[in-house]
VOGU-3710 file (C-alpha; in Angstrom, 3 decimals, decimal comma):
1> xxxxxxxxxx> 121,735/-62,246/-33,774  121,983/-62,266/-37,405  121,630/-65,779/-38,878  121,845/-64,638/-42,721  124,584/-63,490/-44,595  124,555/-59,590/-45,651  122,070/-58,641/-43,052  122,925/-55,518/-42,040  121,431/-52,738/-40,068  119,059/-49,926/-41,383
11> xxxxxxxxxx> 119,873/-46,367/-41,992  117,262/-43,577/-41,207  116,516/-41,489/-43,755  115,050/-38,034/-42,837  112,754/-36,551/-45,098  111,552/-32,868/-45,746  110,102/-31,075/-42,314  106,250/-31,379/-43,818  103,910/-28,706/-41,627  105,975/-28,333/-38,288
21> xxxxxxxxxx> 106,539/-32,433/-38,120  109,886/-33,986/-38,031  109,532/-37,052/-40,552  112,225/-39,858/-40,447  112,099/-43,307/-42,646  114,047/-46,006/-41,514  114,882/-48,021/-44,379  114,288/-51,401/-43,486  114,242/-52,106/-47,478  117,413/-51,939/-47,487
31> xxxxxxxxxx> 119,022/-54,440/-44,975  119,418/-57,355/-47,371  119,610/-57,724/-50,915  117,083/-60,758/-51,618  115,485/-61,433/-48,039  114,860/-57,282/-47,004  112,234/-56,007/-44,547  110,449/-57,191/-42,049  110,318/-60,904/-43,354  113,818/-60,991/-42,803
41> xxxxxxxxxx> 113,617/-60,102/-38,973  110,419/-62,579/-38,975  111,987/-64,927/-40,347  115,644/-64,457/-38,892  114,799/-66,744/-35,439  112,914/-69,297/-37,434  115,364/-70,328/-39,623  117,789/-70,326/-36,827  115,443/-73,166/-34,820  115,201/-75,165/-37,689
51> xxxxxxxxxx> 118,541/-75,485/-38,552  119,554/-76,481/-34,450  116,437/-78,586/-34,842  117,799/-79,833/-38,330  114,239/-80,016/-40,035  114,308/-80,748/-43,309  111,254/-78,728/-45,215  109,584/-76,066/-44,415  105,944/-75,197/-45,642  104,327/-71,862/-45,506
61> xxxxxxxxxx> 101,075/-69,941/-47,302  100,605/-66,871/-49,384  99,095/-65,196/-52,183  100,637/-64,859/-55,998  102,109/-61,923/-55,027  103,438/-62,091/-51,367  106,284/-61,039/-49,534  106,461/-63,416/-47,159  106,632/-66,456/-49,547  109,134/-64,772/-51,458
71> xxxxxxxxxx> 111,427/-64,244/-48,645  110,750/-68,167/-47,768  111,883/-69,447/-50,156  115,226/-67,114/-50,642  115,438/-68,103/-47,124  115,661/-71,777/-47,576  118,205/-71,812/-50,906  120,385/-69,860/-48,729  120,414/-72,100/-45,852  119,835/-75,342/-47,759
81> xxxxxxxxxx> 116,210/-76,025/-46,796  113,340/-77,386/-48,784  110,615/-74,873/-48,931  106,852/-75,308/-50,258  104,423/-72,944/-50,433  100,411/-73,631/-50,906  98,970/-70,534/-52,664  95,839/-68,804/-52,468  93,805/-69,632/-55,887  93,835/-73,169/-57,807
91> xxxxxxxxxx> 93,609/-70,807/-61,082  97,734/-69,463/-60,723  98,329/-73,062/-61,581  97,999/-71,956/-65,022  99,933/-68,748/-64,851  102,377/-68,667/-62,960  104,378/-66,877/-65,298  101,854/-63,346/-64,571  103,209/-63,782/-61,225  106,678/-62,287/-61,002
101> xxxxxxxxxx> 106,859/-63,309/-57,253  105,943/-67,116/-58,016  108,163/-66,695/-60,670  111,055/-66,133/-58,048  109,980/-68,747/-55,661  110,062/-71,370/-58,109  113,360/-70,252/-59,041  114,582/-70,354/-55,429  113,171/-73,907/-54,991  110,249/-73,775/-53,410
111> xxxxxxxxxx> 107,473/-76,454/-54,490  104,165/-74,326/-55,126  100,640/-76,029/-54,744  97,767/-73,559/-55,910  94,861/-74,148/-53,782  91,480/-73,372/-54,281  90,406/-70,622/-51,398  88,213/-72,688/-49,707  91,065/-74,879/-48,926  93,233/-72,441/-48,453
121> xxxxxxxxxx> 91,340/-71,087/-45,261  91,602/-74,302/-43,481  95,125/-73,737/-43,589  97,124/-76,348/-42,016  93,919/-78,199/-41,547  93,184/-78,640/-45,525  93,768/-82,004/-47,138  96,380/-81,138/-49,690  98,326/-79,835/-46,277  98,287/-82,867/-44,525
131> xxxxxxxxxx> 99,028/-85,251/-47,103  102,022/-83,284/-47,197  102,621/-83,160/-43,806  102,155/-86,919/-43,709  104,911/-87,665/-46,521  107,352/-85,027/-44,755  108,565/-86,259/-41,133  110,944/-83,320/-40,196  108,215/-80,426/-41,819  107,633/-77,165/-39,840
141> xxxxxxxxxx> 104,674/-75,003/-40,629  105,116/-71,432/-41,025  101,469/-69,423/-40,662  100,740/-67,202/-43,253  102,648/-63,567/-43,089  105,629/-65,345/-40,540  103,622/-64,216/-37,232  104,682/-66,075/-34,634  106,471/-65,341/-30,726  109,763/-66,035/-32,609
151> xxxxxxxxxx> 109,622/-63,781/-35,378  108,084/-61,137/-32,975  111,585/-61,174/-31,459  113,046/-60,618/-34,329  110,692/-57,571/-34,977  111,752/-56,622/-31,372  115,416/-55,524/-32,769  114,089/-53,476/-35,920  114,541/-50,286/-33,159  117,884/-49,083/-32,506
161> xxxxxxxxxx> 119,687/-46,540/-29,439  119,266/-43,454/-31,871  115,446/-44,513/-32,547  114,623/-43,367/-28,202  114,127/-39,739/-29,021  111,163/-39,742/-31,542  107,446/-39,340/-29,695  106,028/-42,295/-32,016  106,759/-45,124/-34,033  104,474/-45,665/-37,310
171> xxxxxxxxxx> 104,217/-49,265/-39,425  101,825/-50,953/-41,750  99,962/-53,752/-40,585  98,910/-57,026/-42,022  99,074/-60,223/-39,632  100,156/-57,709/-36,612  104,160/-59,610/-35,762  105,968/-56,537/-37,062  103,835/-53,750/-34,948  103,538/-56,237/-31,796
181> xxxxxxxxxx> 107,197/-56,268/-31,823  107,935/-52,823/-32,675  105,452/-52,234/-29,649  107,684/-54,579/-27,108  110,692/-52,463/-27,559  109,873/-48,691/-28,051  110,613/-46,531/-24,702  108,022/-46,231/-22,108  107,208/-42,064/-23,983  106,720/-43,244/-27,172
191> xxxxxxxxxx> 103,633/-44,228/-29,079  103,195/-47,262/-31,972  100,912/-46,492/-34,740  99,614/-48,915/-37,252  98,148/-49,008/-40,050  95,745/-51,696/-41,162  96,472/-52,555/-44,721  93,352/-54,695/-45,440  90,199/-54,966/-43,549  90,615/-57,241/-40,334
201> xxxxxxxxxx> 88,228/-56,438/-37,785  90,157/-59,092/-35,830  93,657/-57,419/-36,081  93,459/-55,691/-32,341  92,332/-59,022/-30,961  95,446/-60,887/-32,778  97,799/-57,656/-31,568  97,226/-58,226/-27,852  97,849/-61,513/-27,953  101,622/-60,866/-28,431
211> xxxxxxxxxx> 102,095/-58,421/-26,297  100,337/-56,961/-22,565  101,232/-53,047/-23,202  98,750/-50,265/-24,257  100,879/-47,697/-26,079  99,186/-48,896/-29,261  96,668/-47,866/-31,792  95,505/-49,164/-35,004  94,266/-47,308/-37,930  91,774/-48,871/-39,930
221> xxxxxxxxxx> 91,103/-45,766/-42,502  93,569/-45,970/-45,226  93,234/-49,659/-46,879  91,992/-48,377/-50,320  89,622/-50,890/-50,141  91,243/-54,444/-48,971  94,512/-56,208/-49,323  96,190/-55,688/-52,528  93,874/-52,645/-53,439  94,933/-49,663/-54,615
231> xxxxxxxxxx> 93,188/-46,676/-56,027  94,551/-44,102/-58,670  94,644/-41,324/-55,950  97,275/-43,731/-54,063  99,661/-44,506/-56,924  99,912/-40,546/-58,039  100,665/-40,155/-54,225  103,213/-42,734/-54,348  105,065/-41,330/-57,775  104,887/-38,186/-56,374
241> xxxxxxxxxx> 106,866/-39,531/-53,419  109,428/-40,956/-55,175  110,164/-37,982/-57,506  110,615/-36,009/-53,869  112,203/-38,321/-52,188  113,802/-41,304/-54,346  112,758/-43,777/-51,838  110,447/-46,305/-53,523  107,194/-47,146/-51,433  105,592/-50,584/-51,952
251> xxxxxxxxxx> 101,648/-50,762/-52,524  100,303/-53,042/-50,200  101,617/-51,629/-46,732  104,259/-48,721/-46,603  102,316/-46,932/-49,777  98,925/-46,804/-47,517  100,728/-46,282/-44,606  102,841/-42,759/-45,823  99,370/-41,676/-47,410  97,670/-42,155/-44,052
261> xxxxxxxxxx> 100,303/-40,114/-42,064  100,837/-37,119/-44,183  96,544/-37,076/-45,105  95,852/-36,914/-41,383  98,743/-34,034/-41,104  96,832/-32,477/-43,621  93,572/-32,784/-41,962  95,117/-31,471/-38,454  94,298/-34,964/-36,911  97,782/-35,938/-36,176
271> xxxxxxxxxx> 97,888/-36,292/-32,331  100,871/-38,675/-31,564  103,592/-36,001/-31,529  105,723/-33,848/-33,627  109,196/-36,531/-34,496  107,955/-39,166/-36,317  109,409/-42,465/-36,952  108,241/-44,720/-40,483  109,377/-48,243/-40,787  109,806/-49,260/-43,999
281> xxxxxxxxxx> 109,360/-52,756/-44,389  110,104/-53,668/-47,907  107,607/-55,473/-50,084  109,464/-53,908/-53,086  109,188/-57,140/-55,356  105,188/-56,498/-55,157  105,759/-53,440/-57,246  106,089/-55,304/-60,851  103,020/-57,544/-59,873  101,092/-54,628/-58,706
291> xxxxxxxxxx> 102,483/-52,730/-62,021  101,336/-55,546/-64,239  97,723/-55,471/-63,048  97,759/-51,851/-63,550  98,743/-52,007/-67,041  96,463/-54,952/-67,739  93,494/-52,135/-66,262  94,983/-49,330/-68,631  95,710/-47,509/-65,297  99,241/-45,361/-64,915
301> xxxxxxxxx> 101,847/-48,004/-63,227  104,140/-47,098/-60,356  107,232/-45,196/-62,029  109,928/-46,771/-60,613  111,884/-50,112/-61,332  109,776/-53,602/-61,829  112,173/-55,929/-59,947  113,433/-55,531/-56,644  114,855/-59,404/-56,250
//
């Protein structure tokens, strides 16, 4: 079911046959205008249980630059819910304007508390949380990244009929809804692949508990050194992309995640089959933060366009 406007199905894009492997993108990025990715499919069933459920305000967690709050609070303009978001570091309560992506959020609505990190680890726990809680009766809690069984089904229709012939099925990984749903629906021949995007020792632990089959395997070799990290050797891989392909990448997972494949082709230590499925699952508007703290460094930015909204 699709509960927002404009949400329309994926295309796949097929790229150039790279050393005897059959390489196909399925552009995820591109299945709505504002809400695009994965966060839309994790956040497709949600929004559709709080609206039968008719709760008022909706409160979710993120860094200055994530995806998932951005998509939360598009979410909630477009279907008329209140939307706050408590953000990782008290010091963005100064800035806000160096954050492109809070930027947006405000814009959309969403009531931003910048937390300090300690307090931002106990989550729904913290004090600033629960006084919230406390003055919002109808409030549903949203755990950092969208993970949850319901936007696991949503991940669960990312793979279409055409998408039964490739041998495996690659994604990025950050909380672990996206791959554990990707791994509920792929055919009983095919392989998932992820790729860890920060270091999370825990990440096979969270995986399993969201789904019972063991046609998985995570890759914990191409973060670039953490969440958010990047390295010059990425970004020239990622330009480099673009000028070959004209599909833009985004930094934090589908950048690492394309490097990681076509390095390990390179090394002769693919061993998951020759057709090869990508998902792309957007991030886009993290490419004008990301650019900004490149150009603050003196580093060469990501060549392509600084807003994706």
């Amino acid at each position: 079911m699709k509960f927002f406007n404009l949400f329309k199905n994926s295309i796949n894009q097929q790229l150039d046959v790279f050393e005897g492997y059959s390489i196909v993108i399925k552009r995820e990025d591109l299945i709505h205008p504002i809400v695009s990715g994965n966060k839309i499919r994790k956040l497709n069933y949600v929004f559709q249980d709080i609206k039968e459920k008719n709760i008022l305000c909706v409160l979710t967690f993120g860094g200055a630059f994530s995806n998932h709050l951005a998509a939360t609070s598009a979410a909630g303009k477009i279907l008329n819910v209140k939307t706050i978001g408590i953000i990782r570091g008290e010091e963005w309560q100064t800035k806000i304007s160096e954050s492109q992506t809070l930027v947006f959020c405000k814009n959309e609505g969403m009531e931003l508390y910048c937390v300090s990190r300690e307090e931002y680890r106990s989550k729904e726990f913290g004090n600033i949380v629960r006084g919230i809680v406390t003055k919002n009766s109808k409030i549903r809690i949203i755990p950092e990244g969208g993970t949850e069984p319901l936007a696991i089904k949503g991940c669960e229709e990312i793979l279409q009929k055409e998408d039964i012939n490739f041998d495996v099925v690659c994604s990025s990984v950050g909380t672990g809804g996206t791959l554990s749903g990707l791994i509920n629906s792929v055919a009983h021949h095919q392989k998932v692949i992820g790729f860890n995007a920060l270091k999370n020792p825990k990440i096979n632990l969270i995986v399993s508990n969201f789904t019972k089959q063991q046609n998985w395997f995570i890759n914990p070799d191409y973060t670039f050194g953490g969440y958010a990290k990047v390295t010059d050797r990425l970004i020239a891989f990622m330009n480099q992309f673009y000028q070959q392909y004209e599909i833009p990448l985004d930094p934090i997972y589908t950048g690492k995640m394309l490097f990681g494949i076509f390095d390990l082709i390179k090394q002769k230590k693919w061993i998951w089959g020759k057709k090869i499925l990508v998902i792309h699952t957007g991030g886009l508007q993290g490419v004008a933060g990301m650019n900004f703290q490149l150009q603050k460094k003196g580093k060469v930015p990501l060549e392509y366009g600084n807003s994706y909204f």
